[in-house]
NUPALUM-238234 format. One line per 8 residues: for each residue x, y, z of N, C-alpha, C. Coordinates in pm, 1 decimal. Layout:
N
X Y Z X Y Z X Y Z | ...
END
This chain:
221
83.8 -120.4 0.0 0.0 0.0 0.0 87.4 125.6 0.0 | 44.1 257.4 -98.6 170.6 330.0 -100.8 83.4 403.9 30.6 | 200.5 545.2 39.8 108.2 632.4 130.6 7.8 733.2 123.4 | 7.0 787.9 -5.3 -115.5 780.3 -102.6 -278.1 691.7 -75.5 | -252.8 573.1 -75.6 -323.1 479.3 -57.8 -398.3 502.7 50.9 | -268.6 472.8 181.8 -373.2 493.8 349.4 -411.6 607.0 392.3 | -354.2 689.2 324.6 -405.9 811.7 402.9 -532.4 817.1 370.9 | -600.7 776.6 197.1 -727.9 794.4 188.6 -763.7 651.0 291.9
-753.0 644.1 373.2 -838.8 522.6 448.4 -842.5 574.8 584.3 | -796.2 715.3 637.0 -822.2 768.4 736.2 -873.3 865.4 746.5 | -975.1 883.9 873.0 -1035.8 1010.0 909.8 -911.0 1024.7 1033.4 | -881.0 1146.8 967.9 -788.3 1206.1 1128.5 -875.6 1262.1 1208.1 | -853.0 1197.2 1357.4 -929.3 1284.7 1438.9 -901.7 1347.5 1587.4 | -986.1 1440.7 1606.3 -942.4 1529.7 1721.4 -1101.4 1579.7 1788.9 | -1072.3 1492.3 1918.2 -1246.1 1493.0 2027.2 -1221.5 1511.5 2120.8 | -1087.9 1542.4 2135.0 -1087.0 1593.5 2293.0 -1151.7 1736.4 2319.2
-1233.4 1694.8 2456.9 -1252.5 1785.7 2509.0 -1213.4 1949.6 2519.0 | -1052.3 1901.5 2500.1 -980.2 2070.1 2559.1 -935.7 2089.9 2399.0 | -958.4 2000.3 2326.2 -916.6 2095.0 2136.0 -944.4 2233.4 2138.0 | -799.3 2316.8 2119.7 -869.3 2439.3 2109.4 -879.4 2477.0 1913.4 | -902.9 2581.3 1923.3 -926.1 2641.7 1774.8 -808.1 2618.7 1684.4 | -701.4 2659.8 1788.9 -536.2 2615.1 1707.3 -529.8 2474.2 1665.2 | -575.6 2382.9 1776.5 -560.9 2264.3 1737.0 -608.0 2210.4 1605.4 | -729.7 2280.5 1569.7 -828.8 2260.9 1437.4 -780.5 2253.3 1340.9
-720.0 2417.3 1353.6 -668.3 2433.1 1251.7 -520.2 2416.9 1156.6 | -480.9 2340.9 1283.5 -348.6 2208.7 1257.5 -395.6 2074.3 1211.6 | -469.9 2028.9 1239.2 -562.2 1910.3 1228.0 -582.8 1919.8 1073.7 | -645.8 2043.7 1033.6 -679.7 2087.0 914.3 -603.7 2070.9 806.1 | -503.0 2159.6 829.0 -357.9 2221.6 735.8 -308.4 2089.5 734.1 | -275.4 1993.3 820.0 -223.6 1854.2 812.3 -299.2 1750.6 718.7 | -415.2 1744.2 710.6 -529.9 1695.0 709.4 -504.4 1693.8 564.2 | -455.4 1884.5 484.1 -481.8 1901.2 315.3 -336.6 1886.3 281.9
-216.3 1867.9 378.5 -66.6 1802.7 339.7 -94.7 1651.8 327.8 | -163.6 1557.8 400.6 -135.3 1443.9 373.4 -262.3 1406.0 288.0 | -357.9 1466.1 252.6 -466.6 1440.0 197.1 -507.7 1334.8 257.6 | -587.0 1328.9 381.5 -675.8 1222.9 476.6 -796.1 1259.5 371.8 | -858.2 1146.6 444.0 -990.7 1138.1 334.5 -1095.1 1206.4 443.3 | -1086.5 1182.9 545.3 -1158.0 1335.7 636.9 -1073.3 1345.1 768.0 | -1104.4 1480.8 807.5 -1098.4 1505.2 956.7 -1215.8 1487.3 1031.8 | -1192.3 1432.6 1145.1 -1333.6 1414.1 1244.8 -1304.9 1498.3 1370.6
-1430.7 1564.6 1400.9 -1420.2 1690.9 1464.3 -1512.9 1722.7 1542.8 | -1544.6 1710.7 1699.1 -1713.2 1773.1 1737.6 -1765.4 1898.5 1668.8 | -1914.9 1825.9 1702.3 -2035.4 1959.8 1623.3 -1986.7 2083.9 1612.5 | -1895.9 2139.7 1769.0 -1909.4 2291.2 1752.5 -1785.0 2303.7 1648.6 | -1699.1 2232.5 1598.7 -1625.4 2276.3 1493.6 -1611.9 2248.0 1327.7 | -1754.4 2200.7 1347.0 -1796.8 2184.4 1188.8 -1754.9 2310.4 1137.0 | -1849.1 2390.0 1127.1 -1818.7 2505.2 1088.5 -1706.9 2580.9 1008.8 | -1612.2 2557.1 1145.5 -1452.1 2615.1 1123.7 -1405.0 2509.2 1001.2
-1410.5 2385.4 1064.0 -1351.9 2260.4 947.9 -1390.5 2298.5 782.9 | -1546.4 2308.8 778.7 -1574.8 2311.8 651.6 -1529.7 2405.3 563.6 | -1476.2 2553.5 648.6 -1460.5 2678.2 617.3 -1284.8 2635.4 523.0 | -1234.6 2564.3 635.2 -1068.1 2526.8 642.1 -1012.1 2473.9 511.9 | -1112.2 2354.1 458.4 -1114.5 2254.5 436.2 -1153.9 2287.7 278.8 | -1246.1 2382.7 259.6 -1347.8 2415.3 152.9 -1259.1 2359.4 -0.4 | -1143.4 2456.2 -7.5 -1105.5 2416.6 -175.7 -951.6 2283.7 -216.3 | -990.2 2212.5 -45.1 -902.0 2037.1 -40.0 -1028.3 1981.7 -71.8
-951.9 1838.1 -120.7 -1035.9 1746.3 -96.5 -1030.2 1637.5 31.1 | -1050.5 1707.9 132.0 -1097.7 1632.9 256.0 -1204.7 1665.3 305.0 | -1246.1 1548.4 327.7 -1425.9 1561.2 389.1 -1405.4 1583.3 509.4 | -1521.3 1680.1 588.2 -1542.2 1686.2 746.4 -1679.9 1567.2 779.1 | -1570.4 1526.2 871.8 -1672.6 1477.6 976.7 -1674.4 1490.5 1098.1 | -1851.3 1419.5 1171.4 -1811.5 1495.6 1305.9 -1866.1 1352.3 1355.4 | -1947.9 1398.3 1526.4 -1982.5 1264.4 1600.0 -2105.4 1301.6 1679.5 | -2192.2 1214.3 1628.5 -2359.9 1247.0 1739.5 -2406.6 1186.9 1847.1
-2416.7 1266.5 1920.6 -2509.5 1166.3 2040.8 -2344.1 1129.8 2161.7 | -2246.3 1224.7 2084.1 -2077.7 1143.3 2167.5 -2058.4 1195.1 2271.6 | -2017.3 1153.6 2397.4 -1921.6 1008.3 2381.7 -2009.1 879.4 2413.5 | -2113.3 909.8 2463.9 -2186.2 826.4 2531.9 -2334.7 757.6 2458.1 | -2392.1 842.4 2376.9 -2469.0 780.6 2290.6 -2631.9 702.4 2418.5 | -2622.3 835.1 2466.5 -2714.1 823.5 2619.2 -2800.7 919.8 2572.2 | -2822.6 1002.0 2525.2 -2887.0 1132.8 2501.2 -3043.7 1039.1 2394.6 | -3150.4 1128.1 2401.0 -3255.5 1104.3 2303.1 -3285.8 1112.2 2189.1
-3338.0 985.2 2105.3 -3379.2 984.1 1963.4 -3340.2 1164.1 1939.5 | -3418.1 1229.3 1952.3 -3477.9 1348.3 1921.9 -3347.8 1471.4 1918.5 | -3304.0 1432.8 2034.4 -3193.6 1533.5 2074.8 -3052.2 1476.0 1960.7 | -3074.1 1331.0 1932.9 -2947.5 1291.5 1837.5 -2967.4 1359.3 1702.9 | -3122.1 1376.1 1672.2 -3164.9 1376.6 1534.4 -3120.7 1530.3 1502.1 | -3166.3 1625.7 1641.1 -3094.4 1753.1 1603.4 -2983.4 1783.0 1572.2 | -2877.3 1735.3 1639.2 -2772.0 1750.8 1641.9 -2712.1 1697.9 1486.4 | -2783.6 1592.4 1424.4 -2722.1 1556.0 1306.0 -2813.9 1664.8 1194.8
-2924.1 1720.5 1245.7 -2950.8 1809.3 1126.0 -2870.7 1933.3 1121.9 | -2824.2 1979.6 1245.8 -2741.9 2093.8 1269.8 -2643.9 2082.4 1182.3 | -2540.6 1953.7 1195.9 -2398.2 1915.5 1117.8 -2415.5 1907.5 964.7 | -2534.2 1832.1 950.4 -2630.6 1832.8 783.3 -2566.4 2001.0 699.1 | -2660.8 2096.1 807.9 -2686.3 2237.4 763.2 -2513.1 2286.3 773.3 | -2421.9 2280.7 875.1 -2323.9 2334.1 846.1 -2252.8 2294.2 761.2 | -2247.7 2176.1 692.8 -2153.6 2145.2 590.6 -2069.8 2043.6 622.7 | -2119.2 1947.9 705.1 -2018.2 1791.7 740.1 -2077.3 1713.7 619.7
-2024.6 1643.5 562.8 -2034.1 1532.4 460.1 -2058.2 1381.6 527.3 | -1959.9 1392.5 645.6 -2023.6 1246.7 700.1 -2032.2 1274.7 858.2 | -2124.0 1151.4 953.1 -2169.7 1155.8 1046.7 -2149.1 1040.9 1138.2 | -2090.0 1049.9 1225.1 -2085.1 927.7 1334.7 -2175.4 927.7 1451.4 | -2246.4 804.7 1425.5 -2400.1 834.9 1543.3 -2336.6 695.1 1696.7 | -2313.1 815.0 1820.1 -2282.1 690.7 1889.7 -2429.3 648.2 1920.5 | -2476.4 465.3 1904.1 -2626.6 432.1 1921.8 -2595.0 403.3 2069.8 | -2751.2 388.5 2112.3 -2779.1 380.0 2255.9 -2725.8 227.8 2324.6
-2577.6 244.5 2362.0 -2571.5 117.9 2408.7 -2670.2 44.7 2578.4 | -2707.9 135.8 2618.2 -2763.2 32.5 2722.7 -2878.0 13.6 2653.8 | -2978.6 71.0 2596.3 -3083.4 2.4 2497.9 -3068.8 -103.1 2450.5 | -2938.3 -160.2 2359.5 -2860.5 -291.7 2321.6 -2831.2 -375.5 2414.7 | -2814.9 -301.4 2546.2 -2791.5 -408.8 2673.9 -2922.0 -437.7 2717.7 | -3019.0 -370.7 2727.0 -3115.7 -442.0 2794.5 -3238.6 -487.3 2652.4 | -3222.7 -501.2 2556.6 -3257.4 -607.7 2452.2 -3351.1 -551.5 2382.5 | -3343.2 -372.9 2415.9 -3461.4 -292.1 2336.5 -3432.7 -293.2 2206.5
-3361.7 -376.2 2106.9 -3345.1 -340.2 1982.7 -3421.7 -269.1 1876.6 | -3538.1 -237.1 1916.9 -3642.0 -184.6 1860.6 -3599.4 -27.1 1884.3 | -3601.4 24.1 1977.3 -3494.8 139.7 1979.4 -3409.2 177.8 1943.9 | -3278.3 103.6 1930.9 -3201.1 114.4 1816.5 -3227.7 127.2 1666.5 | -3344.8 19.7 1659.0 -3346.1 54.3 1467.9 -3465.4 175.9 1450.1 | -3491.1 218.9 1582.0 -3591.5 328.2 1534.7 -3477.1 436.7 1527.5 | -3398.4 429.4 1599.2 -3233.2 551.6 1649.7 -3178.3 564.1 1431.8 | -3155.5 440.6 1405.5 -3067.7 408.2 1296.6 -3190.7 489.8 1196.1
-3292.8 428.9 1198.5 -3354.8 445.5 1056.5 -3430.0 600.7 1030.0 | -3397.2 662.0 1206.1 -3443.5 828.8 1195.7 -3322.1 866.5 1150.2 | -3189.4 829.1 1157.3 -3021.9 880.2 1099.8 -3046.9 883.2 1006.8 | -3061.9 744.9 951.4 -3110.9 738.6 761.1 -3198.3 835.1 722.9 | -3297.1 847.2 738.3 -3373.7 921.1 689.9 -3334.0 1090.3 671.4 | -3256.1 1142.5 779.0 -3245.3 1306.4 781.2 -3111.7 1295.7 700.7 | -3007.6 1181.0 701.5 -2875.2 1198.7 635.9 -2882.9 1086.5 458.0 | -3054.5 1141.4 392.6 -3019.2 1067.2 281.7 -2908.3 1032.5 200.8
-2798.1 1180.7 232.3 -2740.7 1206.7 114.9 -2583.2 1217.3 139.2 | -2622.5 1137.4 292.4 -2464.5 1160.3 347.8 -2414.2 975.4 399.8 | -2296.2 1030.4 400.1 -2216.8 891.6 477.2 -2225.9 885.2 612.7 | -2311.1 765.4 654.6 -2306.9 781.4 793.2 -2295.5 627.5 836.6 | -2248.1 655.5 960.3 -2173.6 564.4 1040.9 -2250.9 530.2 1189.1 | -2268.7 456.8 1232.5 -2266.0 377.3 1376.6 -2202.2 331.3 1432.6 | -2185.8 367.1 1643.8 -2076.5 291.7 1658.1 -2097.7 246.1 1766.2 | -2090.6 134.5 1794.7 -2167.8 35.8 1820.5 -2037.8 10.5 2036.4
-1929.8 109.6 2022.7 -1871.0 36.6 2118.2 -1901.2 -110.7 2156.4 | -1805.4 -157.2 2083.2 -1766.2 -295.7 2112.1 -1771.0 -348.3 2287.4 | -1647.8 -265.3 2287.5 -1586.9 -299.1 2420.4 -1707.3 -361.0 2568.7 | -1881.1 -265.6 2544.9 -1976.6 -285.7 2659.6 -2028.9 -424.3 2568.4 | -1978.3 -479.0 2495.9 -2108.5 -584.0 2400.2 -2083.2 -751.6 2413.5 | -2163.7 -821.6 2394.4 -2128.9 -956.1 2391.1 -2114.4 -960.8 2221.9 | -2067.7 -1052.4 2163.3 -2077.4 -1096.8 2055.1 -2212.9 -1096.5 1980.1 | -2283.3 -1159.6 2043.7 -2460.2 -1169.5 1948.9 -2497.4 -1034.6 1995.2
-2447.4 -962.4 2092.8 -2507.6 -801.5 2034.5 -2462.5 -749.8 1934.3 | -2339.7 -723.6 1970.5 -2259.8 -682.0 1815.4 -2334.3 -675.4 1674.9 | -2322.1 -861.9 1651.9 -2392.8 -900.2 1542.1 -2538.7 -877.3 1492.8 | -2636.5 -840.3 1599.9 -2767.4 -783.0 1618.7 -2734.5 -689.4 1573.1 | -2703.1 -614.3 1648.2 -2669.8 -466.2 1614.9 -2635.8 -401.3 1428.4 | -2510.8 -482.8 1413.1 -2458.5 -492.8 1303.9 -2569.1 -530.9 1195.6 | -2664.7 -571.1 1198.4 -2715.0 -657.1 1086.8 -2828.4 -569.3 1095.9 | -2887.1 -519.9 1189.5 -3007.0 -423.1 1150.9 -2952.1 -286.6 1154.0
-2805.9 -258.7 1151.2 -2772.8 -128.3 1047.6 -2762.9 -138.5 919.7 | -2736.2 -305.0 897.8 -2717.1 -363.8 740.2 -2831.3 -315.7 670.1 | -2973.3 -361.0 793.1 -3117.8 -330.1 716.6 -3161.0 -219.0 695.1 | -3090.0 -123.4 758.2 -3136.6 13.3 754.3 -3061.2 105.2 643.2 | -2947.8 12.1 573.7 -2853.6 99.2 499.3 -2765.6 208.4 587.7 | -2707.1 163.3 652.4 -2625.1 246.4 732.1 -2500.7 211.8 626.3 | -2418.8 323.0 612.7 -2265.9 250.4 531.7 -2155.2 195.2 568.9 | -2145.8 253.0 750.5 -2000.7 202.0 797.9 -2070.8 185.7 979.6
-2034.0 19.0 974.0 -2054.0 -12.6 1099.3 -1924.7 44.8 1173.5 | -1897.6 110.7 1324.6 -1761.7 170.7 1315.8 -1801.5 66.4 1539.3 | -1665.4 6.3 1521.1 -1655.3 -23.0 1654.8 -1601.7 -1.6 1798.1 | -1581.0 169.0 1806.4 -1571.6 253.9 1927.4 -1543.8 374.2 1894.2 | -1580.7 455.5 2020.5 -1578.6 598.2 2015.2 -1459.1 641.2 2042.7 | -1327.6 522.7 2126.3 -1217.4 570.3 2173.9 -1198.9 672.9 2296.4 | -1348.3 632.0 2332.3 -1343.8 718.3 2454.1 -1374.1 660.7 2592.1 | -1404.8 517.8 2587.7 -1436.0 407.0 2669.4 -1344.0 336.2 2691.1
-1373.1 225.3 2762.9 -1220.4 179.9 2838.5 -1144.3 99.4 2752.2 | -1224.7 30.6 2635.6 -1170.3 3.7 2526.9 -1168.0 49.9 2406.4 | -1115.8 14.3 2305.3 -1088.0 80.8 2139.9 -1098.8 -74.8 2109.8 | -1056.9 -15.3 1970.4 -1119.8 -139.4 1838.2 -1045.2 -268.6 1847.4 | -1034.7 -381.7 1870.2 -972.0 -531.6 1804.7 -992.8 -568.1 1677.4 | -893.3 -639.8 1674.8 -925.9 -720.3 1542.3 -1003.0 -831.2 1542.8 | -1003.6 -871.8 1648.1 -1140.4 -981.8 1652.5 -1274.9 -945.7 1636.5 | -1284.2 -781.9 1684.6 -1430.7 -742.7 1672.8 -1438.9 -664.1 1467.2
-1282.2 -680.7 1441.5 -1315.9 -627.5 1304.3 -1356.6 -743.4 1219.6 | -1296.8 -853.8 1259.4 -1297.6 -963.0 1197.8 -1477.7 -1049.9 1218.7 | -1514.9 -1020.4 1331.6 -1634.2 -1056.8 1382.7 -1728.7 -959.4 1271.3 | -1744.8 -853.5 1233.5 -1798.5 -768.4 1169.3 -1759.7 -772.8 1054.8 | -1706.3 -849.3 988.1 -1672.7 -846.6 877.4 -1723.2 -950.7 808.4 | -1723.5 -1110.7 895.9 -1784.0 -1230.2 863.8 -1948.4 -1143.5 855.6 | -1993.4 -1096.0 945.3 -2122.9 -1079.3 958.9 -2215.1 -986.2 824.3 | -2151.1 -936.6 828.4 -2222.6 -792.6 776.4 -2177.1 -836.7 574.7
-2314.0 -773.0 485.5 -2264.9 -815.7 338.3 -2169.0 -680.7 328.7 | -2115.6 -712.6 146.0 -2000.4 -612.5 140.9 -2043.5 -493.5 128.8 | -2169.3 -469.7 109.0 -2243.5 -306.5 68.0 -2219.6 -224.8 171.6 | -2156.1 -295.7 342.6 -2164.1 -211.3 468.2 -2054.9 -269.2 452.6 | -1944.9 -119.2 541.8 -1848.8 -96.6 568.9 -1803.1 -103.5 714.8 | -1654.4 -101.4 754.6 -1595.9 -152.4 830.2 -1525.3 -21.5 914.4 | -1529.2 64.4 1004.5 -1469.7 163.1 1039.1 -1400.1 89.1 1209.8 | -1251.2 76.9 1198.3 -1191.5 78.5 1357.0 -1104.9 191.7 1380.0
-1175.1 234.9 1522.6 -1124.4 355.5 1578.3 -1100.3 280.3 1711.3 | -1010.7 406.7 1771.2 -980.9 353.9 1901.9 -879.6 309.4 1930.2 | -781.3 350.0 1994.9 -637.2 343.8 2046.8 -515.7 266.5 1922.4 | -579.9 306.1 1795.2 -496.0 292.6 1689.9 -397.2 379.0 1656.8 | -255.2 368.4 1679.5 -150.4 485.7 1727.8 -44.8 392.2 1627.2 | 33.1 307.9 1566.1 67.7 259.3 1486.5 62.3 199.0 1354.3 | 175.9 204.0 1245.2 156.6 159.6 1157.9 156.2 7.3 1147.5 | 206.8 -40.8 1212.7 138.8 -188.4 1262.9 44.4 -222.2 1276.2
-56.1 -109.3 1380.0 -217.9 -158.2 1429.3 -287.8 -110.1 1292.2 | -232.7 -11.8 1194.5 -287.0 39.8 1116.9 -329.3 -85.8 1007.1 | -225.4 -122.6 983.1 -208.4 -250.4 871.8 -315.1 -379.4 891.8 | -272.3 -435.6 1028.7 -334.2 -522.1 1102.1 -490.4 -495.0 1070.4 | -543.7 -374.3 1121.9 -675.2 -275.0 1140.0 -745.9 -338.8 936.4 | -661.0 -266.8 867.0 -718.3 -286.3 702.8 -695.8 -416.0 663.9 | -611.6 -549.0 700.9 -568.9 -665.7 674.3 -718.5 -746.5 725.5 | -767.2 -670.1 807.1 -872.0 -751.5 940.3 -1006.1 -730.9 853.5
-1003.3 -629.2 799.9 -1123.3 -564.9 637.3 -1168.9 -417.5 715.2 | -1131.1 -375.5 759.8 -1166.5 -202.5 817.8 -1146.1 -133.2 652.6 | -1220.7 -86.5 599.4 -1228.5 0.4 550.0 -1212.3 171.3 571.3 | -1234.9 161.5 682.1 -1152.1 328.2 758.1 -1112.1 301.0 842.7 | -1007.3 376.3 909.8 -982.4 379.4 1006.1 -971.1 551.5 1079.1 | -976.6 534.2 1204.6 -996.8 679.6 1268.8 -904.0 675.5 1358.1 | -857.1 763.1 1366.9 -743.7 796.1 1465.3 -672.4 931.4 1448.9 | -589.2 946.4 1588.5 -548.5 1079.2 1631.6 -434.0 1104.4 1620.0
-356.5 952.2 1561.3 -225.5 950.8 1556.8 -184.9 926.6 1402.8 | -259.5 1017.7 1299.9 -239.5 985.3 1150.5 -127.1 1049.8 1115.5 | -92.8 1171.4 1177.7 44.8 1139.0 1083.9 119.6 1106.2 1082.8 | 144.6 1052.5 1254.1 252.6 949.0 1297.5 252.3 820.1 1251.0 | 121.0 797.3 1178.6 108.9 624.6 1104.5 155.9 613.9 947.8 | 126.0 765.7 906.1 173.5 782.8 744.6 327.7 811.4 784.9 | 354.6 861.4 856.9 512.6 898.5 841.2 601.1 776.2 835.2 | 522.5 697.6 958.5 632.4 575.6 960.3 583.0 445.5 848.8
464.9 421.9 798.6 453.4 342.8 677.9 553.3 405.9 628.0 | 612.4 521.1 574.1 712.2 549.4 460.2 835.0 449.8 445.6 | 831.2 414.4 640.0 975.4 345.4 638.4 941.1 176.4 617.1 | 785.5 167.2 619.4 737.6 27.7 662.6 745.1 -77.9 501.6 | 800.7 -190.9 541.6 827.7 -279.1 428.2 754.3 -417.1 420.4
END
């Protein structure tokens, strides 16, 4: 894979809390040097991103309902029409994991198929944090985003006590047909985990440590 190649397979991203404006707009400027295929960014810096970003070709994205994916149908749906109207191209919806824990799945695909509906025209994502799930949730989970046309099942927010495996990429990958996609985020900081991450079938990957993963693929053989 050249480096060309991976960079389009990453959203660089930046969710911390204390990101200030500088940070953005490093995130950014980095973002149109290595040509990432997006930056991922909370709601309140859509805006700035899209402004940054306007005549690269890198897409903004942001994250709904994050870190916790606790908040209401209603209150998620705003927040993704808000990002709609400012100019994000794609959307990461964290879904209601204790709903998935206590077996409301019916809540979830009502969560998924109100996403679909307001983001006809966009790329959007679910993320399912692995790390709180048994296996047959996962795969529940996974398969009625399949039904809903979701595009990228994505398996953590990276903000929980775990980040992505390759067993849970590999688990999601047997499961799900090829029309849905594969996003691992989450304590991916190497060009090793990077490789491993797309070898496993991730189709994106997200992380905070992209240019430390493109720099050193350069040296990687």
């Amino acid at each position: 894979m050249t480096k060309a190649e991976a960079a389009r397979l990453i959203d660089s991203t930046l969710l911390k809390a204390d990101a200030s404006q500088q940070d953005i707009l490093k995130l950014c400027e980095d973002a149109k040097r290595y040509e990432f295929f997006s930056v991922c960014v909370n709601p309140c810096w859509v805006t700035l991103a899209v402004k940054l970003l306007k005549q690269a070709d890198v897409k903004v994205s942001t994250v709904i309902g994050f870190p916790l994916g606790a908040n209401t149908i209603e209150t998620k749906m705003s927040e993704a029409k808000q990002a709609i109207a400012e100019g994000a191209d794609e959307l990461d919806l964290v879904l209601n994991v204790g709903a998935i824990k206590s077996k409301k799945f019916g809540v979830v695909f009502e969560e998924m198929k109100a996403f679909r509906k307001i983001g006809k025209n966009l790329i959007l994502k679910v993320i399912l944090e692995t790390t709180f799930l048994t296996d047959p949730e996962k795969i529940k989970t996974a398969l009625l985003a399949e039904k809903t046309g979701i595009d990228f099942v994505k398996t953590s927010t990276g903000f929980s006590s775990n980040g992505a495996t390759i067993r849970d990429v590999r688990l999601l990958r047997k499961t799900l047909g090829s029309e849905v996609k594969i996003k691992a985020s989450g304590g991916i900081r190497s060009a090793d985990d990077f490789l491993a991450f797309v070898k496993a079938g991730a189709a994106r990957i997200g992380t905070s440590s992209a240019k430390q993963i493109l720099n050193k693929l350069g040296t990687h053989h």
